[in-house]
N, C-alpha and C positions, 0 to 999 in steps of 0.2 A: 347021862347021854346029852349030848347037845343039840340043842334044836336049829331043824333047818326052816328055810322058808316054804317048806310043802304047803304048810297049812293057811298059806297066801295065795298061791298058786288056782287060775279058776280055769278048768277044762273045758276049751271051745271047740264046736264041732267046723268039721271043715264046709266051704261053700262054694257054690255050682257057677264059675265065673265066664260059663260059654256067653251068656247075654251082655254081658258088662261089650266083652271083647267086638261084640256084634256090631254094641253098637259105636264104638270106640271106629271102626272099620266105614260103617254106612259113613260115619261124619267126616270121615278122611277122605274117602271118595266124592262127597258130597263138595268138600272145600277145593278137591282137588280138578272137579267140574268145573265150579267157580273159576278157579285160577283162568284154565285152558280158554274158561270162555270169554274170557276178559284180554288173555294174550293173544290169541287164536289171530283175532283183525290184525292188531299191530302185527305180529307175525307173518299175515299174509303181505301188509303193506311192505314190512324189509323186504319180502322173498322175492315180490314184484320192482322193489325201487331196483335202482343201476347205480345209484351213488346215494349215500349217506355223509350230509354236512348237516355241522353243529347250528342253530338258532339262532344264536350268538352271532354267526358271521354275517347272519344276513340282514336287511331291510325290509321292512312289509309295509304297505300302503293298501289303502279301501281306495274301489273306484265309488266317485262319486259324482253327483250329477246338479250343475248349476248353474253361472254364469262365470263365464272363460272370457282373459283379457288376455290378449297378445299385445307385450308389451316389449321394448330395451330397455334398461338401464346403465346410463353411460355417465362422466361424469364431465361435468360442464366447465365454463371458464366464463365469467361475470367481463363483461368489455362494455363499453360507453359506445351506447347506438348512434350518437353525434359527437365526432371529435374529427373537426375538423382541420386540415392542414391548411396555414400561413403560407404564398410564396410570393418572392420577387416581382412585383409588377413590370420591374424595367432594372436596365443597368443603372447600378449606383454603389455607393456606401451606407452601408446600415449603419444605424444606431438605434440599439435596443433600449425601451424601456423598464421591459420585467426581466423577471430570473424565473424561470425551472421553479411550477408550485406554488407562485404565486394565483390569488384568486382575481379574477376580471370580470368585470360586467360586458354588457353587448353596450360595442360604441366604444368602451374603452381605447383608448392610443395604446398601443404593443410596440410601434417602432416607427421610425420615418428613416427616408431612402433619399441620397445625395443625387440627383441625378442632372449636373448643368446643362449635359447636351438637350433631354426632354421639354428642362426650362427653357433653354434658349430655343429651341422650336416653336413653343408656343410664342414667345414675345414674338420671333418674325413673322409668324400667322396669325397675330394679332395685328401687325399693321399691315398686312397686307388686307384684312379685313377693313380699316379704316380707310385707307386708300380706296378701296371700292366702293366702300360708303360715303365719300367724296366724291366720286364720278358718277354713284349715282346721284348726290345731288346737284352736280355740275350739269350733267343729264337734262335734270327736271327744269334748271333755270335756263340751256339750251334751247328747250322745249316750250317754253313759254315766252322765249326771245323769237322765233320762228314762226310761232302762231301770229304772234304782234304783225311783224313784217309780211307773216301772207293774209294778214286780217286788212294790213296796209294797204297791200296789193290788189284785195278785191273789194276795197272801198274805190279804190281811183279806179281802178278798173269798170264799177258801179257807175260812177260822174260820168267817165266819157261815154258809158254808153247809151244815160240820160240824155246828155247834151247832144249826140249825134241821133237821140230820137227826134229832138226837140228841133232842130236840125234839119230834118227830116221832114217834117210836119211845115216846116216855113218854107222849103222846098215845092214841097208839093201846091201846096198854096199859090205860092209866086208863079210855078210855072203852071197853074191855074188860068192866074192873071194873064199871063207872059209878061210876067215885069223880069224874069230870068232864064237863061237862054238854057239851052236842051244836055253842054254838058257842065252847066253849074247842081242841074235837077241828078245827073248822073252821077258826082260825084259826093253828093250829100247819101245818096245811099249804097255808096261807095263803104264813105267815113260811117255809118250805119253798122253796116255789116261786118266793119274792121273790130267797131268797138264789142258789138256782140261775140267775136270771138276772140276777143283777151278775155273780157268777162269771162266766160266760160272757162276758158284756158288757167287763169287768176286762180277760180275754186276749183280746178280739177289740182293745178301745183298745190293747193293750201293742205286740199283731203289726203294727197299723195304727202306730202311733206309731213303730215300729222300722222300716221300710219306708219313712216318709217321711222319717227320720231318716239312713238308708242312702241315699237317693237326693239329698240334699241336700249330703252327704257326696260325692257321687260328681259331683254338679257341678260342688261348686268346686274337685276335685281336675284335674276337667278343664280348669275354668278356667284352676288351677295350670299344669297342663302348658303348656297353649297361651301362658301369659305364660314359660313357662318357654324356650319357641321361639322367642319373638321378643325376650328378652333374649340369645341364644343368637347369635342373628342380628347383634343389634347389637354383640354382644361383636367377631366375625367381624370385624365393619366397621370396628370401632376396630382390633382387633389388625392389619388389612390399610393403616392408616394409616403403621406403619412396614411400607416397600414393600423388600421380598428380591429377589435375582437368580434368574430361574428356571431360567436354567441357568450352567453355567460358559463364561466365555468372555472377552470383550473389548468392553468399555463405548463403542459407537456415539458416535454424534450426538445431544447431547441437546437436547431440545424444546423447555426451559421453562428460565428462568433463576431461579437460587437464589433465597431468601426472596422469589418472585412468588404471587400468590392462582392459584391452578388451578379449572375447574371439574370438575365431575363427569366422569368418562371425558375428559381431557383429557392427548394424548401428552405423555409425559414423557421417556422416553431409549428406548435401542434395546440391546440386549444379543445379542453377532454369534459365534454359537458357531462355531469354525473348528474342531472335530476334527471335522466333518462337513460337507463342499462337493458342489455339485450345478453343471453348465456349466448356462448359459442359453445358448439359440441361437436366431438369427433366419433365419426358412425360408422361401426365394421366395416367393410365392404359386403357381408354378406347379406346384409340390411337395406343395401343401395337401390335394389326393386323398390322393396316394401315401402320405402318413405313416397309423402305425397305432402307438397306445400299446402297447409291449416292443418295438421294432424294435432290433436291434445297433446298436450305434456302435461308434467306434473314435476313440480320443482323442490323438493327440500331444502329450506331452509331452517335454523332453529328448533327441531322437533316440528314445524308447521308445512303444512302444503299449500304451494302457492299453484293454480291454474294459468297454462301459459301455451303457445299455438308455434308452430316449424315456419318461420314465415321466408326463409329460405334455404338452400336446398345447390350446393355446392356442383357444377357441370363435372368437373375433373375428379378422380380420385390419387389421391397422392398416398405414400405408404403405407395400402391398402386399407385407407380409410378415408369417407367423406364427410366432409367440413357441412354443418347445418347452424344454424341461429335461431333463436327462439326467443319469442316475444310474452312479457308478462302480459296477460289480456286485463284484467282490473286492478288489483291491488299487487303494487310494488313493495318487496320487503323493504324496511328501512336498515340501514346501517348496512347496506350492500358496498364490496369495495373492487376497487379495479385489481381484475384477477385472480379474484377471490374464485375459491372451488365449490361447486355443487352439485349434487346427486341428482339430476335426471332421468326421469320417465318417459319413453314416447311408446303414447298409445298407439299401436298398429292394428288392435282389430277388437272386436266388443261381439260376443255371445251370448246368444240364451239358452238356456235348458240344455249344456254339453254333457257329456259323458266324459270326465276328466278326470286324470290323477297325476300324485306329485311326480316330478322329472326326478331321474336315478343315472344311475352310469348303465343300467341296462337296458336305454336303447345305444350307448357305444356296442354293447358285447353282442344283441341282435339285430342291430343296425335297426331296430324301432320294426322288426318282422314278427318276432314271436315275444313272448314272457311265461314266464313260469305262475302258474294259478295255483294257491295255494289249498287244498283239501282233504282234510282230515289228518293231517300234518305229512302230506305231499307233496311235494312242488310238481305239478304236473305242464311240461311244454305247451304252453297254445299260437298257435297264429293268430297275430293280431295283425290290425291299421291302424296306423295312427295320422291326424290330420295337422293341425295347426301347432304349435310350441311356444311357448311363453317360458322366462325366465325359471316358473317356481312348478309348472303343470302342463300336460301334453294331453291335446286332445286324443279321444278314442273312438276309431268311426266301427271298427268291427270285430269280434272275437271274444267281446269280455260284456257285463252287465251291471248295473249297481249293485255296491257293497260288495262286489269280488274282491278277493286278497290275492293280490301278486309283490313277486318280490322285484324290490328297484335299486335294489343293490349290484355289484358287478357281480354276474354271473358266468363268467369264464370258466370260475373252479366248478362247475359244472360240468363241461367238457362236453356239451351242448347233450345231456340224456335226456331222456325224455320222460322219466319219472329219478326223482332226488326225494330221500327221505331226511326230514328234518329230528335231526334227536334234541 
């Protein structure tokens, strides 16, 4: 016979598997609690959202709460706060000394002006000058001729009227005596009374003669002067013919070309003082309220900030923007060049303790009325206010609270619901 595996074989009895199954079931149901009760929210949030958009598309920003700058940033243009313009004194011919670039000190000679008509003015109010300074000393030796002969005048005048005292006195005497008869006594104070008024007459011509003498004297001294002012003048004119640098600095763009005729007040060169630069800035129009001449700036140069003040403030706006200049208040960058471009700041407004967050394109898509608040991954619609705007953050006056999450991304794809579930 051949033997099988029977006598390997070990006989088991069967087993009662209602418990096992039990509890195979409580744990299904148990997990499957779990599940429900962990999808159940989300499930209500979809059932409630109106639109579902991805995470990914969006932006999210914390409000938060601190000090808010309203500010622009524009970009500036470096120009030389003194450079000033050369021109034509008078009609003539130029002749330039410098070229375009060269450096000049103050006082420097730039050019001289041919001008013979100017000159020949002055030579003939020069002597018309000396001329009257000739009559006036003709005048004076006049004046001193005049006095002599009425000093003359009222010396003899003086005698006779001595003698016809003296005259007088032997007169009266004799016809005392009667050693003379009634009209020789008559006619002594006659000749008396004659000489008393030449006398008289003698110093009233001398005082009168010396009066008109003096006042004659005193007009053409005024005369003098007044030629003396407008040769004064004319000197001025010629000596401004050779034209000086008014300040120190670096010789422009010039206007006129060497030995050319110029007229009167006609640009000549440009003299561009560089130890002293001002930025020029071009400012929205929508900013043109907001600027106030001394407002802060802030100037980038080199990685460095320079502090700097709007020290003017343009009347006109030209294509749709105004012209301002800005002054460095202490320290000047070096190696500044004319033209040169820089990054500008003007402070427009300075806060404490705001309720702000960063600027999105979702005040274009709510026009800055509502934002979508983020919670428990739903974008929920809210009404808000917003106050002041700065370049990087927008203030928040109502509707929202610190550390809220809203999104500042364009919200268009929205389509304005009023609950959006984020997946």
């Amino acid at each position: 016979m051949i033997k099988d595996t029977s006598d390997q074989d070990v006989s088991i009895a069967p087993q009662n598997n209602k418990p096992k199954k039990l509890i195979t079931v409580a744990i299904s149901l148990t997990v499957l609690i779990g599940i429900i009760w962990q999808v159940a929210p989300a499930a209500s949030r979809w059932s409630q959202a109106q639109k579902s958009v991805s995470l990914d598309r969006v932006r999210i920003a914390t409000i938060t709460r601190g000090d808010f700058v309203r500010d622009i940033s524009v970009l500036g243009r470096v120009i030389a706060a003194v450079k000033p313009t050369v021109y034509s004194p008078a009609e003539g011919t130029i002749t330039l000394k410098v070229e375009a670039g060269h450096e000049v000190e103050k006082g420097q000679i730039l050019a001289t002006l041919e001008s013979p008509e100017l000159t020949n003015q002055l030579f003939q109010q020069q002597a018309i000058l000396e001329k009257l300074q000739s009559s006036l000393a003709r005048q004076k030796i006049q004046a001193k001729k005049q006095k002599l002969i009425d000093q003359k005048a009222v010396d003899l005048a003086n005698v006779k009227l001595t003698t016809a005292k003296r005259e007088k006195r032997r007169s009266d005497l004799g016809y005392e005596k009667s050693v003379i008869n009634q009209i020789d006594f008559e006619k002594a104070q006659d000749d008396l009374e004659n000489a008393s008024l030449l006398f008289k007459h003698a110093v009233q011509d001398a005082e009168l003669n010396s009066e008109s003498l003096t006042f004659e004297s005193k007009s053409i001294s005024l005369d003098l002067q007044q030629q003396k002012l407008f040769v004064a003048e004319l000197q001025r004119q010629v000596n401004s013919l050779t034209i000086t640098s008014p300040v120190s600095g670096i010789v422009g763009n010039l206007s006129a070309d060497n030995k050319t005729f110029l007229t009167k007040n006609q640009a000549i060169l440009m003299v561009v003082d560089l130890s002293n630069f001002e930025v020029e800035i071009d400012i929205p129009e929508s900013y043109a309220d907001d600027l106030a001449i001394g407002m802060a700036v802030d100037i980038s140069f080199e990685k460095q900030s320079f502090s700097a003040r709007l020290v003017t403030i343009s009347p006109e706006i030209l294509n749709n923007q105004v012209t301002g200049r800005v002054r460095f208040i202490k320290e000047t960058p070096e190696k500044l060049r004319q033209n040169q471009r820089l990054n500008t700041q003007i402070i427009l407004e300075h806060k404490s303790d705001v309720l702000q967050v960063k600027r999105g394109q979702f005040l274009d898509s709510s026009g800055g009325k509502f934002a979508y608040k983020i919670t428990d991954g739903i974008a929920q619609k809210t009404p808000i206010a917003i106050g002041a705007r700065s370049l990087s953050h927008v203030e928040l006056l109502r509707g929202l609270k610190e550390n809220d999450q809203i999104i500042i991304s364009n919200t268009d794809l929205f389509n304005s619901a009023q609950q959006v579930l984020l997946n």
